[in-house]
LONUFI-41952 format. One line per field, with one value per residue (C-alpha): x, y, z. Coordinates in pm, 1 decimal, decimal comma. Layout:
BEGIN
u: X;...
v: Y;...
w: Z;...
***
This chain:
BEGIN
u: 13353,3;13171,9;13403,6;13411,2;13540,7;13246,2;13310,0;13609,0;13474,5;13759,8;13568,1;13172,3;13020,0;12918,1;12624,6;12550,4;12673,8;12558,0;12402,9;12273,1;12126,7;11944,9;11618,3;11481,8;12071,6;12161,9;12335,1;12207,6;12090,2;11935,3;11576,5;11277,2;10886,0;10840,0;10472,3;10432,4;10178,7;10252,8;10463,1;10656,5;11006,8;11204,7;11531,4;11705,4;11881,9;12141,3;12206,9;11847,0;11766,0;11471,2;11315,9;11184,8;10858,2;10703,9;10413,7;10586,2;10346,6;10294,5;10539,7;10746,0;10773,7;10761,9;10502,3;10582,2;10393,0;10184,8;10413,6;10704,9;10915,8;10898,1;11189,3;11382,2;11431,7;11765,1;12086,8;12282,4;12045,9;12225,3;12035,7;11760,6;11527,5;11142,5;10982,5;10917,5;10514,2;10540,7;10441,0;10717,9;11042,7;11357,8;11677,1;11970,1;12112,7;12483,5;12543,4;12286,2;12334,5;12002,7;11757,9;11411,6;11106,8;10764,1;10469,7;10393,1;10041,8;9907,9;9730,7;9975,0;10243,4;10296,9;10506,2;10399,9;10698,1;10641,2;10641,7;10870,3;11026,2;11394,9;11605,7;11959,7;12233,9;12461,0;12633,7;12895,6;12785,3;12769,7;12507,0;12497,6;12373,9;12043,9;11786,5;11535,1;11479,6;11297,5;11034,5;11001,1;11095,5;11419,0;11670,0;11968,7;12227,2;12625,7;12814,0;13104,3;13233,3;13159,4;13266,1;12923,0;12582,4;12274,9;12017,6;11665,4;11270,7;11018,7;10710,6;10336,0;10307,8;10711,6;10849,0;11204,8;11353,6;11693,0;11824,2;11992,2;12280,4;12197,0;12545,6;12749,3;13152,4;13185,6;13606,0;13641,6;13656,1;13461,3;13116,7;12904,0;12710,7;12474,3;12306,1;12054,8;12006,6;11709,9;11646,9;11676,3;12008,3;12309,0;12398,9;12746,0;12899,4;13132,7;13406,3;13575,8;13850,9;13942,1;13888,1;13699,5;13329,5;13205,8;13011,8;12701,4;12473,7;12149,9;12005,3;11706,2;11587,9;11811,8;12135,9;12428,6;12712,8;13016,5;13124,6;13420,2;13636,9;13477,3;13589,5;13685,5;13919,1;13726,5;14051,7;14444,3;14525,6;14286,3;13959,0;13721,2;13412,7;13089,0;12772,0;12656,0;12456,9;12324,3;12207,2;11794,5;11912,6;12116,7;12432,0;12633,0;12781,9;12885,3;13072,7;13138,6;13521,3;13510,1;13899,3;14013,1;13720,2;13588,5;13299,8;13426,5;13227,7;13203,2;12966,8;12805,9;12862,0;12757,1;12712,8;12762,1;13134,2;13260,1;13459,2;13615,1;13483,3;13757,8;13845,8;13764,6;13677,6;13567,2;13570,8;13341,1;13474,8;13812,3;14005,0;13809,7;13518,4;13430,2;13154,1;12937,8;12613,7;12449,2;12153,2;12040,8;11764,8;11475,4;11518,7;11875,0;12010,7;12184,6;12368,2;12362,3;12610,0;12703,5;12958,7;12968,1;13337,9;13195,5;12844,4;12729,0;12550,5;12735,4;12561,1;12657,1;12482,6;12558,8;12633,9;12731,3;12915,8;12831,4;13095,6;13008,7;13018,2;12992,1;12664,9;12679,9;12701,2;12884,7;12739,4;12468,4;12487,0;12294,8;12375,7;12727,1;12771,1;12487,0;12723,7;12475,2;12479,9;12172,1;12030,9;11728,2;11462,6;11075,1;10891,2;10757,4;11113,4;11057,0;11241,0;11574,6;11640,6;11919,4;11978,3;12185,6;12336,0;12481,1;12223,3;11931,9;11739,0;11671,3;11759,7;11453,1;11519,8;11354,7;11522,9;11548,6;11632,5;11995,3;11958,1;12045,3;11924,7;11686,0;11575,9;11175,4;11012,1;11061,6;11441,7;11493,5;11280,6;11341,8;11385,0;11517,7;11623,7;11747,3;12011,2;11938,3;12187,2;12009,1;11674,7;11489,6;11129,8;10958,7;11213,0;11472,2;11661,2
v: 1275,5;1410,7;1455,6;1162,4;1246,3;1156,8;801,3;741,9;974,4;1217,5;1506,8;1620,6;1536,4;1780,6;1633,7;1299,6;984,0;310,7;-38,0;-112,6;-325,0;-616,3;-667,7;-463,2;-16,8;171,1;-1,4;-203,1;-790,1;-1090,9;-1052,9;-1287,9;-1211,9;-877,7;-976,9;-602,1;-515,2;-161,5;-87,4;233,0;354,8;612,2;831,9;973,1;1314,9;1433,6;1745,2;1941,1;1691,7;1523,8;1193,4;1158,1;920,1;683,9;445,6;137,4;1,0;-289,7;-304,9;-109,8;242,1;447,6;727,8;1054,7;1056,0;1429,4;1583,9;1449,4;1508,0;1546,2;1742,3;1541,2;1838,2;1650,4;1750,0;1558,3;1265,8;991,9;637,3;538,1;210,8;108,3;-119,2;-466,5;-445,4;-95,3;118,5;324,3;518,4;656,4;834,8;901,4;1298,2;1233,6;1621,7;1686,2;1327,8;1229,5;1008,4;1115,6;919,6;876,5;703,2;591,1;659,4;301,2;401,1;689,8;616,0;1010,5;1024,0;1193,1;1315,9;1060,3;1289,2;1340,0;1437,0;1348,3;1121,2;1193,7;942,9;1128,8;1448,1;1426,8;1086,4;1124,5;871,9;648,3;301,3;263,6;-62,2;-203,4;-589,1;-834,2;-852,4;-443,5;-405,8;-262,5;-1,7;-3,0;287,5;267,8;568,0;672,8;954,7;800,8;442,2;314,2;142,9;338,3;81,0;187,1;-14,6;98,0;210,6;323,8;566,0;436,3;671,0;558,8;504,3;420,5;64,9;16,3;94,6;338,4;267,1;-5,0;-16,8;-135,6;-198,1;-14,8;308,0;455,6;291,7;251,3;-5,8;-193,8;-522,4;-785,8;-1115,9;-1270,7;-1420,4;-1107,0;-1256,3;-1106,9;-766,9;-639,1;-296,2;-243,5;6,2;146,8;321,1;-24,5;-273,8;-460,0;-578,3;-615,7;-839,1;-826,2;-1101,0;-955,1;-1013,4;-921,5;-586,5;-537,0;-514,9;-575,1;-795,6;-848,9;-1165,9;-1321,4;-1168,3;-850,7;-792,5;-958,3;-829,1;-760,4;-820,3;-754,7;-358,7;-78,4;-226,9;28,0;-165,3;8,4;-197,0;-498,9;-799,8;-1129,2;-1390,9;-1475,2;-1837,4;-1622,6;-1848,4;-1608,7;-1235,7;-1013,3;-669,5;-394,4;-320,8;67,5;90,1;-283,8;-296,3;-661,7;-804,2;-1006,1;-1262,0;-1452,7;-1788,5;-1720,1;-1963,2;-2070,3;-1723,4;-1513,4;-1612,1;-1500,3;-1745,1;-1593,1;-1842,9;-1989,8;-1765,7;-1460,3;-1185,8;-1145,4;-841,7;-628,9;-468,3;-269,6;-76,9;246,3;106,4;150,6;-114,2;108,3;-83,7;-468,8;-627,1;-996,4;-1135,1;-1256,3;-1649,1;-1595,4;-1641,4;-1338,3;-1050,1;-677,8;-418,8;-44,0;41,7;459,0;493,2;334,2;441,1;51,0;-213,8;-490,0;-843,0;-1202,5;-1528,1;-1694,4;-2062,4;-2314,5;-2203,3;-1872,5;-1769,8;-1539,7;-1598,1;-1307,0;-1274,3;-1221,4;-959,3;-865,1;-496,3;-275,6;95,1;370,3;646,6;895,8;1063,3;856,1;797,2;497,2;483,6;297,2;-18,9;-207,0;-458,2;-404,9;-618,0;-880,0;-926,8;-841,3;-480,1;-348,2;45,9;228,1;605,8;805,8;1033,8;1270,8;1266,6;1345,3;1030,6;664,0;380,5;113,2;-251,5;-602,3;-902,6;-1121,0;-1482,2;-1548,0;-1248,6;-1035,5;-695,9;-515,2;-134,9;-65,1;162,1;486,1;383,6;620,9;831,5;1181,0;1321,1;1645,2;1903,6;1616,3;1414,3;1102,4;887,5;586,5;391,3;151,9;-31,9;-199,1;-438,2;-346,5;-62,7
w: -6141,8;-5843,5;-5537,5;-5344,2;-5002,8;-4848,8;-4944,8;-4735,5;-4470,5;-4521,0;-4460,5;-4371,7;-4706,5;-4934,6;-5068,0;-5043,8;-4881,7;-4830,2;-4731,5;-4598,2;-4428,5;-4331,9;-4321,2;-4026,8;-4583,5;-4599,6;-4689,0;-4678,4;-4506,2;-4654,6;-4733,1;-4684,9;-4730,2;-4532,6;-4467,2;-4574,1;-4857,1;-4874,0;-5193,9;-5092,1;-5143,3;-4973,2;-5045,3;-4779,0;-4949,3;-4804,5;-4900,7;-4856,9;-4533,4;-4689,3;-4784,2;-5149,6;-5119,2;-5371,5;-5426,0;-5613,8;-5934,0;-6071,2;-6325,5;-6093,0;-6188,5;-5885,1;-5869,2;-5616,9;-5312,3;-5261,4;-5087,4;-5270,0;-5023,1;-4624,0;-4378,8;-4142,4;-3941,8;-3878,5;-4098,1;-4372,0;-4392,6;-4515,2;-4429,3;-4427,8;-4271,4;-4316,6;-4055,5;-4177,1;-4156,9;-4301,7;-4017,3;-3958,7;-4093,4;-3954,4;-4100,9;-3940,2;-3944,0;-3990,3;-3856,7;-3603,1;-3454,3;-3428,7;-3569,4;-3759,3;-3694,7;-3932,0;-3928,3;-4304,9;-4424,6;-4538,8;-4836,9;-4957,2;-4851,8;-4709,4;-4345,9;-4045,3;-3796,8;-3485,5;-3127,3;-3046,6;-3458,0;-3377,3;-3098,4;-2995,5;-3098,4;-2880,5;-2898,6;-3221,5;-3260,2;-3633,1;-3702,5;-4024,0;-4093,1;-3959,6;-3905,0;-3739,4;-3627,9;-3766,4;-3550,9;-3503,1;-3170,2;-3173,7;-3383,1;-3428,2;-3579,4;-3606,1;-3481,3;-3726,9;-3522,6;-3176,3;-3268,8;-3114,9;-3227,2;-3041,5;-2937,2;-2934,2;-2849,7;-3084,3;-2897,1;-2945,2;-3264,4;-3366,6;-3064,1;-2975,8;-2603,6;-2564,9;-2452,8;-2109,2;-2182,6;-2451,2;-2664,3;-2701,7;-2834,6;-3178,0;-3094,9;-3463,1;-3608,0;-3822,1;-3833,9;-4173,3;-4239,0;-3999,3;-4036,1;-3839,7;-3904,2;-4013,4;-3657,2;-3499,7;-3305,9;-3418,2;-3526,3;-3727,7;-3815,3;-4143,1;-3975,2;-4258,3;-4047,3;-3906,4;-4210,1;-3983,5;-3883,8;-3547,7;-3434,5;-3121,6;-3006,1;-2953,3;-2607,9;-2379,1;-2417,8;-2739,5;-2487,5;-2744,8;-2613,9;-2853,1;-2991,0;-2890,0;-3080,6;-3090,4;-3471,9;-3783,4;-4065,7;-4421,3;-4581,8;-4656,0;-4788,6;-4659,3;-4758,9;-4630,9;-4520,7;-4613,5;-4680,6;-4481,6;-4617,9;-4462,2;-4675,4;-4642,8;-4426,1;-4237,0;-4322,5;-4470,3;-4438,2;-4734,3;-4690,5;-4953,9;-4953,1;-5085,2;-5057,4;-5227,3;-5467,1;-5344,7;-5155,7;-4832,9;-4727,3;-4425,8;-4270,1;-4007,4;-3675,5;-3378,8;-3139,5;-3437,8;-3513,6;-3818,5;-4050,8;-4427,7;-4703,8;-4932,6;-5133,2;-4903,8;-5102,3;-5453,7;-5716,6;-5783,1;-6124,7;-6250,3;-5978,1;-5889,2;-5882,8;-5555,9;-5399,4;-5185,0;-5053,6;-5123,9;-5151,7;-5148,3;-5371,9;-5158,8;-5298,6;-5191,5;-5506,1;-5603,9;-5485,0;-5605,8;-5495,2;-5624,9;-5792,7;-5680,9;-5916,3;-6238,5;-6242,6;-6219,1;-6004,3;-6027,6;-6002,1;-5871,3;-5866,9;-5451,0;-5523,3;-5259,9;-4947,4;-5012,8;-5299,5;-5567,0;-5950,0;-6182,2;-6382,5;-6762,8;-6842,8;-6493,7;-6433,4;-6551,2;-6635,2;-6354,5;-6641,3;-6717,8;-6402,8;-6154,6;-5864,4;-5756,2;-5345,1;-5210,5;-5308,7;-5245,6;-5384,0;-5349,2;-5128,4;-5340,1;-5488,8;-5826,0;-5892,0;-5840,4;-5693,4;-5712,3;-5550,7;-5782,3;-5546,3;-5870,6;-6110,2;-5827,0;-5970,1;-5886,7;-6117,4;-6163,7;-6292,7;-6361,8;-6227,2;-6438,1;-6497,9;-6342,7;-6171,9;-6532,8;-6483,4;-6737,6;-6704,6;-6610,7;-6831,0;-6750,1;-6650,1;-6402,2;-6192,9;-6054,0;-5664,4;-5804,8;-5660,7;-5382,8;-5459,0;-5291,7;-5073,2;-4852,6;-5034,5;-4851,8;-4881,4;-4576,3;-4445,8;-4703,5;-4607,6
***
């Protein structure tokens, strides 16, 4: 098995690092009708500092954009977040704490560095999970070393200018995954040195200001929050637990409270597994998260209050040695993407009735010599 240090955030990674996020990953939120028509996918690769682009077809096999691959002129891109209505890209550069900016090309989907190319998260910030808003007028990314989220407004040609303040306290350690909610009001950080999520109402010029409490426990052990997921009604929160091998998952209340569902957590295959990033069906109906131990996506149907049920069969093969990372679902809802951070190739599927996964043809798709970390498509990072 590849080394997987960079999981638990043990050391700098070597060559590849979820979830995820809402929509506006990762790692990885719920999803609803982007409004975008551009079919385009994007790996962020963490090793070489590049983004792998694709046009998406109509049976879903991904064709490389010309280029087929663009700099970040950042360092150890690991994230990676598409604008709702298309028009813009950004990665976050784990090691030169900064994030990259694009415009995307509406007819080929190519990127063009925005001008300024990169914006400072803060010196050894050490950004990670990236997003932007709903409505495409702010960005947010979580902090891992720095135990912040950077706050950003999205200007003319996608340029970036720092909120006021510029950072915000996440009262964790060890930020990952970031996630918005479909109304644009709440935000929420997986901190995997804490085992906890935090949790920020969302108020005039994108100002953060923490819920009361500021965090919430993912579970009992060392869970090891990484991805973040919100369901398309915004009712419910679901977190990857790297370290316990389970998917917490919370309602969503009144000011953004947090509130464990009975039972709390569910699992997301054998021990070792290790759930890295989610994503959420657009009709709300099912729930897809990585398994980065077991070379797997594991799937779930959502039923009432939120709790998760095992689909039949309960996981799906990414290939021997894969190490599947990022996740994410094209933008009319109808294909499945998986970066496979060890086999420098993304996984395609079908969803299918009960959310039961079946390969595209060709299966997988290549981004060699980059081993790709972070995916996203407009609105579905």
């Amino acid at each position: 098995m590849k080394n997987l240090h960079w999981i638990f955030g043990l050391t700098v990674p070597i060559a590849f690092i979820l979830t995820g996020c809402p929509k506006g990953g990762g790692g990885s939120g719920g999803f609803e009708a982007t409004g975008s028509s551009l079919n385009v996918l994007y790996t962020a690769n963490g090793g070489s500092n590049t983004l792998s682009g694709f046009t998406i077809g109509t049976a879903g096999a991904l064709t490389a954009t010309t280029p087929a691959s663009f700099s970040t002129s950042g360092t150890n891109t690991e994230w990676v977040a598409v604008s709702t209505n298309g028009h813009f890209l950004y990665s976050s550069n784990q090691n030169s704490a900064n994030i990259s900016g694009f415009t995307v090309n509406s007819t080929t989907g190519n990127l063009t560095a925005t001008a300024p190319p990169t914006f400072s998260t803060g010196v050894g910030s050490s950004p990670r999970g990236i997003t932007v808003t709903p409505n495409g007028q702010f960005l947010y990314v979580a902090n891992s070393a720095s135990d912040t989220v950077s706050g950003f407004s999205l200007g003319s040609g996608g340029v970036l200018t720092p909120t006021s303040p510029a950072t915000f306290p996440t009262s964790g350690s060890l930020a990952r995954g970031i996630a918005v909610s479909p109304n644009g009001q709440f935000l929420y950080v997986a901190n995997s040195g804490s085992h906890t999520v935090s949790g920020f109402t969302i108020g005039a010029g994108g100002v953060l200001t923490a819920t009361t409490p500021a965090t919430f426990s993912t579970g009992a052990g060392s869970p090891s929050p990484e991805g973040l997921a919100i369901s398309p009604n915004g009712s419910f929160l679901y977190v990857a637990n790297s370290g316990t091998n389970t998917i917490a998952v919370f309602s969503v209340g009144a000011g953004g409270l947090l509130t464990p569902t009975v039972p709390s957590t569910f699992p997301t295959g054998v021990l070792g597994s290790i759930p890295q990033r989610i994503v959420i069906s657009p009709n709300g109906s099912f729930l897809y998260v990585t398994n980065s131990g077991m070379n797997e996506v594991a799937a779930f149907i959502i039923g009432a209050g939120g709790l998760l049920t095992q689909t039949s069969p309960a996981s799906f093969s990414t290939g021997a040695t894969s190490t599947p990372v990022g996740i994410t679902i094209d933008p009319a809802g109808q294909f499945l993407y998986i970066a496979n951070s060890g086999s420098t190739n993304v996984s395609g599927f079908a969803i299918g009735l009960g959310g039961i996964l079946a390969p595209i043809t060709p299966p997988i798709f290549s981004t060699a010599p980059h081993a790709p970390i972070g995916i996203a498509t407009p609105g579905r990072p």
